[in-house]
Structures are given as structure tokens and as C-alpha cells.
C-alpha positions as CSV (number, residue, x, y, z in Angstrom):
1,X,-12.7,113.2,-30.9
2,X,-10.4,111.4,-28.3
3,X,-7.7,109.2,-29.0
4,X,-4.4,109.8,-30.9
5,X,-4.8,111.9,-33.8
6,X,-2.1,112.8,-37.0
7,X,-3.1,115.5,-40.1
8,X,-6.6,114.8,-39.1
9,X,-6.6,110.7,-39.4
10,X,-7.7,108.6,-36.4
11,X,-4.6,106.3,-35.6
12,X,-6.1,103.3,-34.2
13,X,-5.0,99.8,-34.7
14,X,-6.7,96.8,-35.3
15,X,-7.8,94.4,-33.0
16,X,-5.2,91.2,-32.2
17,X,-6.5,87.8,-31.5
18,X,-4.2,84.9,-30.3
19,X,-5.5,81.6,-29.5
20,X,-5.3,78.2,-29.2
21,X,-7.0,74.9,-28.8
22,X,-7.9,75.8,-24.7
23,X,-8.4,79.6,-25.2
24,X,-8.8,83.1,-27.1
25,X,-7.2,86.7,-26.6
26,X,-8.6,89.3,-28.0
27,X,-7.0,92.9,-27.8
28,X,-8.2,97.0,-28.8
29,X,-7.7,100.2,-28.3
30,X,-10.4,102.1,-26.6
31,X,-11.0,105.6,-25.5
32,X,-13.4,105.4,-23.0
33,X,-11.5,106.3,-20.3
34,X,-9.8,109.0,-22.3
35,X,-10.6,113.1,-21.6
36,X,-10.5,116.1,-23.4
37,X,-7.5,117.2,-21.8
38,X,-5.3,113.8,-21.9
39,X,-6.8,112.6,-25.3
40,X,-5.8,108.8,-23.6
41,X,-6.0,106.0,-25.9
42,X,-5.7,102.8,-24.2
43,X,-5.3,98.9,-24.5
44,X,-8.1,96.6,-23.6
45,X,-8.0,92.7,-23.5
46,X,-10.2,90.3,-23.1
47,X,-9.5,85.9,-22.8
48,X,-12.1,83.5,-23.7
49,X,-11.8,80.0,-22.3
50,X,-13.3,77.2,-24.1
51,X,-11.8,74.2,-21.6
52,X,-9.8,73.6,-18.9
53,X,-5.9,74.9,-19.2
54,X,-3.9,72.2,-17.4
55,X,-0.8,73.2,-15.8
56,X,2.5,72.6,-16.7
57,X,5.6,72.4,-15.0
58,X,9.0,73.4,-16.4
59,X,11.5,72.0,-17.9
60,X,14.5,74.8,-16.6
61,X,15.7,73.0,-13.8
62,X,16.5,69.9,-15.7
63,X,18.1,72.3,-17.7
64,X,19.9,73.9,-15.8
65,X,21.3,70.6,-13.8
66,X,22.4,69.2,-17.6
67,X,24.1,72.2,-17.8
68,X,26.2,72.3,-14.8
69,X,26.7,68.5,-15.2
70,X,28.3,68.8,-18.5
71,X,30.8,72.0,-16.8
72,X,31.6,69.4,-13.8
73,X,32.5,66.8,-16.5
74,X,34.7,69.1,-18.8
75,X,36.1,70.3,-15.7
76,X,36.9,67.1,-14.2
77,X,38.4,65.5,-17.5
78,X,40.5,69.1,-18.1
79,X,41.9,68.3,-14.5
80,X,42.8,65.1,-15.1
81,X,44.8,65.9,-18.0
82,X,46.8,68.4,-16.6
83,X,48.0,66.4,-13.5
84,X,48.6,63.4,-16.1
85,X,51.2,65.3,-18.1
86,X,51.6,64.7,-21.9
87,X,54.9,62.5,-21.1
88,X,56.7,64.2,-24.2
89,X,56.8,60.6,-26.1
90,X,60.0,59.5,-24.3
91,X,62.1,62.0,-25.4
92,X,63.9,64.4,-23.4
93,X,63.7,68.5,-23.5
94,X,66.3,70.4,-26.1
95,X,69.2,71.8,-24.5
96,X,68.5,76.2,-23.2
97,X,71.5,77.6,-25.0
98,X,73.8,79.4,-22.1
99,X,74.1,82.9,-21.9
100,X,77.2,84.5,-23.2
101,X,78.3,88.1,-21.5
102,X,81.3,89.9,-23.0
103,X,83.7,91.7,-20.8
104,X,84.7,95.1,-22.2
């Protein structure tokens, strides 16, 4: 008996499939390579292919230039705020009120 064992029960999984229009996966566990003294239990996949898997290019670097366009614009507009000034609608700063010591 090889493989991972608990209170007597064999604890394999089932076997996964994935696929999709172009393809299969299909994964178990297996002991066959698995000895008395490692008890291994390991993973074995196989794909199936049905037709031709184009390749496909991504879309990351558009991504990524949107991305650091939008920052240059914010940027740009935030700069040309703050060397525009908000004006202050015409009307001129209060008065600071003066500092008064006292003499003792």
C-alpha cells in the first residue's frame, strides 16, 4: 500500500479535467513512482489537443500605456491649476491681527 494513508483510508483525490473548445487536461494522483520508504504520492497530467491553439498576444502593454497616459494627464491638469491660482474672486486676504507683547 503506497500513497498517503489516514485511520486506514486511502486519501486519493479525484481526477480533474479542464477543457475547452481546442483542448483537454486531465489530472491524478499516482503512486508509481512511490516506495516503501517515501510512501510518494504524486501528480500526473496529461493534455489532449483536438485542433490547432492559435496564439494570442496580450493586451498589458496597451494597458499599461492607458494607464500612464491617464497619470501624465491628471498630472498635467493638477499642474496647471496650481500655477493658475484660484484668484480669490476679486477680493482681497483678511487682515493677520498684530501681535500684542506686554511689558512687566
Amino acid at each position: 500500500k503506497l500513497g498517503v494513508w489516514s485511520n486506514g483510508f486511502d486519501q486519493r483525490q479525484p481526477p480533474g479535467v479542464a477543457s475547452s473548445d481546442e483542448l483537454a487536461v486531465f489530472v491524478w494522483d499516482d503512486t508509481r513512482d512511490g516506495d516503501e520508504l517515501t510512501q510518494s504520492q504524486d501528480l500526473f497530467s496529461a493534455v489532449a489537443q483536438f485542433q490547432a491553439v492559435g496564439s494570442s498576444t496580450s493586451n498589458a502593454w496597451w494597458y499599461g500605456a492607458g494607464a500612464a497616459g491617464g497619470l501624465a494627464l491628471v498630472g498635467l491638469v493638477l499642474l496647471l491649476a496650481s500655477r493658475r491660482g484660484t484668484g480669490g474672486g476679486g477680493r482681497e486676504p483678511a487682515p493677520r491681527p498684530s501681535l500684542v507683547t506686554v511689558d512687566s
